[in-house]
C-alpha positions as CSV (number, residue, x, y, z in Angstrom):
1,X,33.2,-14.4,-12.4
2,X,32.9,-12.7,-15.9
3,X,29.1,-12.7,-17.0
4,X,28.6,-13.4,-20.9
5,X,26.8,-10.5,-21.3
6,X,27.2,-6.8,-19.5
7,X,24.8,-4.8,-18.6
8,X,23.5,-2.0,-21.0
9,X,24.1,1.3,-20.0
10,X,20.2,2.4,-20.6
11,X,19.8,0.1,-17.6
12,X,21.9,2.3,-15.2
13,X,20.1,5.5,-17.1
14,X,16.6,4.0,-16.0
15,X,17.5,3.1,-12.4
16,X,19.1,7.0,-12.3
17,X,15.7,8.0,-13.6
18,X,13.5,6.4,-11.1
19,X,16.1,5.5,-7.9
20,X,13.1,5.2,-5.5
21,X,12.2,2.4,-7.2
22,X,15.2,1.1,-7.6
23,X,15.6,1.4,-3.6
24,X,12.3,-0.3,-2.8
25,X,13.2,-3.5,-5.5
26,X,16.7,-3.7,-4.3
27,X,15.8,-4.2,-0.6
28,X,13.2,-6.9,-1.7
29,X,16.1,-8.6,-3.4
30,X,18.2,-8.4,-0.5
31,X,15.3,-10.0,2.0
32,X,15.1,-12.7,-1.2
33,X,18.6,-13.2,-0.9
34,X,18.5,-13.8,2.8
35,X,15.2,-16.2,2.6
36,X,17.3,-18.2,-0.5
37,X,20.4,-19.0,1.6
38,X,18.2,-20.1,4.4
39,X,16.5,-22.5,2.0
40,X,19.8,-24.0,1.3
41,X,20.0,-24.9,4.7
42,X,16.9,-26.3,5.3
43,X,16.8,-28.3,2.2
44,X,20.8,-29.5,2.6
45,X,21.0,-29.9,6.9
46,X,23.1,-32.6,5.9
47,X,25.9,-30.6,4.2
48,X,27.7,-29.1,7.3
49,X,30.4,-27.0,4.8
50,X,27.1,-25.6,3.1
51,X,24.7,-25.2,6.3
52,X,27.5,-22.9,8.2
53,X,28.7,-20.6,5.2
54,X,24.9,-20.1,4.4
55,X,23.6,-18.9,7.9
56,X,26.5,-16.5,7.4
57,X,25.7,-15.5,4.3
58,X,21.7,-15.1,5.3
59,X,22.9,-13.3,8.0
60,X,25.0,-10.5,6.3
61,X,22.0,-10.0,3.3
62,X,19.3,-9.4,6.0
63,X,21.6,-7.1,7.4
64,X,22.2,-5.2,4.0
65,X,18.0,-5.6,3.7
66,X,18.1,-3.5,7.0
67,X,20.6,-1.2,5.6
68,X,18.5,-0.6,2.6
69,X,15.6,-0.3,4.6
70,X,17.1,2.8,5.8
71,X,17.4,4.6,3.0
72,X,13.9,3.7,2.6
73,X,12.6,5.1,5.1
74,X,14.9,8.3,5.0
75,X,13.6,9.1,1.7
76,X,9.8,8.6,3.4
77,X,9.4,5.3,1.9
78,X,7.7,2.2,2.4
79,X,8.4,-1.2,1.4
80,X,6.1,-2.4,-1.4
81,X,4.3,-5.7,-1.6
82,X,6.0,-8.8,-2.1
83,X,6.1,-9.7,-6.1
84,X,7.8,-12.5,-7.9
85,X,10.8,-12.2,-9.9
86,X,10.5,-12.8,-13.7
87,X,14.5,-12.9,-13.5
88,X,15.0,-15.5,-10.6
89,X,11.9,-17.3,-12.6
90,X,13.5,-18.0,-15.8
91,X,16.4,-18.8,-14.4
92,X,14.8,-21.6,-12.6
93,X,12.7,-23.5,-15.3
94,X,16.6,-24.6,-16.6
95,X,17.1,-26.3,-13.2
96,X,17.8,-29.8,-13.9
97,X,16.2,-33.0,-12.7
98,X,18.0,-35.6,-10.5
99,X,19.2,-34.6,-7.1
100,X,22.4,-33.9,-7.7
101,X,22.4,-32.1,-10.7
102,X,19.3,-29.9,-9.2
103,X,22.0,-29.0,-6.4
104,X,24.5,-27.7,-8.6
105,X,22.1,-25.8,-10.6
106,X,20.9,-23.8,-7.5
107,X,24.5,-23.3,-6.5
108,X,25.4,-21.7,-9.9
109,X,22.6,-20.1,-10.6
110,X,22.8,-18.3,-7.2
111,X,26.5,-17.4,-7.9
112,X,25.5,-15.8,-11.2
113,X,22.6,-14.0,-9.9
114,X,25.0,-12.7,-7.2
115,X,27.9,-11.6,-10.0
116,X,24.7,-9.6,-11.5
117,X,24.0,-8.2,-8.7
118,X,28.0,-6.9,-7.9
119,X,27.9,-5.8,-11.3
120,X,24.7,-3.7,-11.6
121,X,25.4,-1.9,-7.8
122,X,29.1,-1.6,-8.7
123,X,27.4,0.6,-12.4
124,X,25.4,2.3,-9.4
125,X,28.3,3.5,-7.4
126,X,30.0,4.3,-10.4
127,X,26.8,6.9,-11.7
128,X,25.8,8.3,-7.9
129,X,27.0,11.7,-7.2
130,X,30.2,11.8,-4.5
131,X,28.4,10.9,-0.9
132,X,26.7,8.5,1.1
133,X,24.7,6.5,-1.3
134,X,27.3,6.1,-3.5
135,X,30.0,5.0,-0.7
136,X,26.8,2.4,0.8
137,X,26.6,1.2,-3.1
138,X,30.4,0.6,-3.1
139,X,30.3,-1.5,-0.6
140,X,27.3,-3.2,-1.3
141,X,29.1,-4.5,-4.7
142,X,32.1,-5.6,-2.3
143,X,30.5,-7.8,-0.7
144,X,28.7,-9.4,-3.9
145,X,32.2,-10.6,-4.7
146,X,32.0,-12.7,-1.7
147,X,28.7,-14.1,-2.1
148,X,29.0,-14.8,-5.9
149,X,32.3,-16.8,-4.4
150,X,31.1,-18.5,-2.2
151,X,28.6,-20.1,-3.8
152,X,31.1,-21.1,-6.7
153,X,33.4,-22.5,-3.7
154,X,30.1,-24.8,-2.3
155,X,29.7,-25.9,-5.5
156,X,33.5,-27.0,-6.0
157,X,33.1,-28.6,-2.6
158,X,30.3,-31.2,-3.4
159,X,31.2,-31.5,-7.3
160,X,34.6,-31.7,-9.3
161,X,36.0,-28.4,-10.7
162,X,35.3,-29.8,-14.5
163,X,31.7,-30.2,-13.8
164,X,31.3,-27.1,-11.6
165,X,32.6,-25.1,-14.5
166,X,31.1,-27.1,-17.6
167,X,27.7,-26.0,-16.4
168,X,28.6,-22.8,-15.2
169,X,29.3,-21.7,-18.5
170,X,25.9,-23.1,-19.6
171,X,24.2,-20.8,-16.5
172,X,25.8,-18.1,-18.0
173,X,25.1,-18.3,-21.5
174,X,21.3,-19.1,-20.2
175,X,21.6,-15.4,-18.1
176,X,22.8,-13.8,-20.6
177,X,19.1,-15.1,-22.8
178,X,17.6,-14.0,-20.1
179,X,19.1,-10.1,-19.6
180,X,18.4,-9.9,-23.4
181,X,14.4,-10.3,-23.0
182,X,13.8,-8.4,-20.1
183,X,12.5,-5.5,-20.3
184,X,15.0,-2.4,-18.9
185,X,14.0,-0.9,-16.0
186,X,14.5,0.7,-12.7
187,X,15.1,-3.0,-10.5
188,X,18.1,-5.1,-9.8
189,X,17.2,-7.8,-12.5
């Protein structure tokens, strides 16, 4: 998925300037992440396609959380507090009213956060020194590919292609708004 707007590269300068923090946000997002596909399936039990690929999907991001967690804790750190995302927050107030159209405005939104997300750790692995980190931020981005897919596929599954992509393109124009007031600094969004 191309985003409408790239990242700046004074974001990647601040995350280099204050990685600890950058550690601690991104394994918050990742437990977010995890918590967000399970909400899928307990709001849409009904949707077998969406239920199965979404336990999967919760499964693998609590598993990157852990991983993250690691590196936490091997740099002698400890989780912070819970706090809300002004990112994931915006986003939301241009969710639609009506069942359906509230469905495919979680779906894209979620695959747009997730094609943020592979882009920002992919400008990580790209600035880290040669090592672990950067290898572990590699493969983090991978594996945003497939979850900014797959919630691009749900959506294609319970709407028609010309819809899925008509309001995609509004999602991202609305992302891109949003990347443009927040403040830079050291987080995932």
């Amino acid at each position: 998925m191309r985003l409408s707007e790239p990242t700046p590269p004074s974001w990647t300068e601040a995350v280099l300037a204050d990685f600890d923090a950058f550690l601690l946000d991104h394994a918050a997002c990742e437990r977010k992440a995890s918590a967000s596909a399970l909400a899928f399936v307990a709001h849409y039990p009904d949707r077998p396609d969406l239920v199965d690929r979404c336990i999967g999907l919760a499964r693998e991001e609590l598993e990157h959380f852990h991983r993250v967690y690691g590196k936490i804790a091997e740099r002698g750190l400890r989780l912070a507090p819970d706090t809300r995302s002004e990112y994931a927050g915006r986003l939301s107030r241009h969710f639609r009213q009506g069942s359906d159209a509230y469905f495919l405005d979680r779906l894209l939104t979620a695959a747009v956060v997730e094609a943020r997300g592979c882009e920002r750790f992919g400008l990580v692995a790209a600035a880290l020194p040669a090592g672990a980190m950067k290898d572990f931020y590699r493969e983090i981005a991978r594996s945003e590919v497939r979850h900014h897919e797959l919630y691009r596929d749900l959506a294609r599954i319970y709407f028609d292609d010309a819809a899925v992509e008509e309001r995609l393109a509004e999602i991202l124009e609305i992302e891109s708004g949003v990347m443009r007031e927040l403040p830079v600094r050291a987080a995932l969004y």
